[in-house]
C-alpha positions in Angstrom: 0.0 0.0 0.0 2.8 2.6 1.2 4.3 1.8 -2.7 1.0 2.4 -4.6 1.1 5.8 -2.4 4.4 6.6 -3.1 3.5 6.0 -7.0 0.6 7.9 -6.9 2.4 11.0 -5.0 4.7 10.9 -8.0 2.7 10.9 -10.4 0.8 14.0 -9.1 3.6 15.9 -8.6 4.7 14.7 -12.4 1.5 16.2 -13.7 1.6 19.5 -12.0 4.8 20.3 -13.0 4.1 19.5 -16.6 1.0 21.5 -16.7 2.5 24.4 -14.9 4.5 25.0 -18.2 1.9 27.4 -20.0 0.8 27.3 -23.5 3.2 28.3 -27.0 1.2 30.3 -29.3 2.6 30.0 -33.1 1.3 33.1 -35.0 1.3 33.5 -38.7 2.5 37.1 -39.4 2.6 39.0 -43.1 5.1 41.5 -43.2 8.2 40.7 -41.1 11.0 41.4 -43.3 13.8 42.5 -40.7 15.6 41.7 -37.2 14.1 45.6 -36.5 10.6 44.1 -37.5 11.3 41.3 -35.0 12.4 43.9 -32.4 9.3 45.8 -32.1 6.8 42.7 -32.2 9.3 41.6 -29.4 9.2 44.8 -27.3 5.1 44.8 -27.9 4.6 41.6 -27.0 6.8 41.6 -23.8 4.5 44.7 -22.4 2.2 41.5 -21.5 2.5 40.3 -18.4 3.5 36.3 -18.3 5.1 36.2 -21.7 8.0 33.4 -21.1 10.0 33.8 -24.6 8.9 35.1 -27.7 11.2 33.5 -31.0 10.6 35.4 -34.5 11.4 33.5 -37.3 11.5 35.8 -40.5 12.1 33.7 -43.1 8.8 31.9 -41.8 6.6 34.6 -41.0 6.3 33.3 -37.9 6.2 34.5 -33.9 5.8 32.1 -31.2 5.6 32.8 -27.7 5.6 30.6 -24.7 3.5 32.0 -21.5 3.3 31.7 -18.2 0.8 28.9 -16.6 -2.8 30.6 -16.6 -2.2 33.1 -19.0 -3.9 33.4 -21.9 -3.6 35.1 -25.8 -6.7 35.8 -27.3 -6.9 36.0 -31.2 -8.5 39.7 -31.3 -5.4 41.1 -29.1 -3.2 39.7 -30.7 -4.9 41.1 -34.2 -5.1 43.8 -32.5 -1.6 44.0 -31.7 0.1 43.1 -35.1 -2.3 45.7 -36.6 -1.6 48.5 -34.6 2.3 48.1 -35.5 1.8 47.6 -38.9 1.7 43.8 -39.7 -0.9 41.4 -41.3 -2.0 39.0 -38.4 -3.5 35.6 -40.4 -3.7 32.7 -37.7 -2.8 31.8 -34.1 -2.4 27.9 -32.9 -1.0 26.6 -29.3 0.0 23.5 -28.4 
């Protein structure tokens, strides 16, 4: 019994530290043509509270962002947000 506790107790503690991750957003982005283009999505999107990392891949047209457990991206800020500074927001996924 003490064995199938000590199982059980580890793989709780297992599961919250894997869930206490956050999410990754990829974003599909028209218009990033330069590291300066990259440096003010960057600065933008690190005004949010709980971004983790942010990684722009250019050559992709791509932004992905890893957040904080319990924080959340919605599509309209984040169209919102590529709008305002000038780029074409198309899609959002997370995984």
């Amino acid at each position: 019994m003490k064995f199938l506790v000590k199982i059980f107790s580890l793989l709780v503690f297992l599961f919250v530290s894997l869930s206490a991750d956050g999410l990754r957003y990829i974003m599909r982005v028209d218009g990033l043509a330069c590291p300066y283009c990259a440096y003010g999505i960057e600065k933008k999107l690190k005004a949010i509270n709980g971004i983790k990392k942010i990684n722009v891949k250019l050559e992709k047209g791509l932004v992905i962002v890893d957040v904080k457990d319990g924080v959340i991206l919605s599509e309209k800020r984040m169209i919102k947000l590529f709008n305002n500074a000038g780029f074409t927001f198309r899609s959002m996924t997370y995984e």
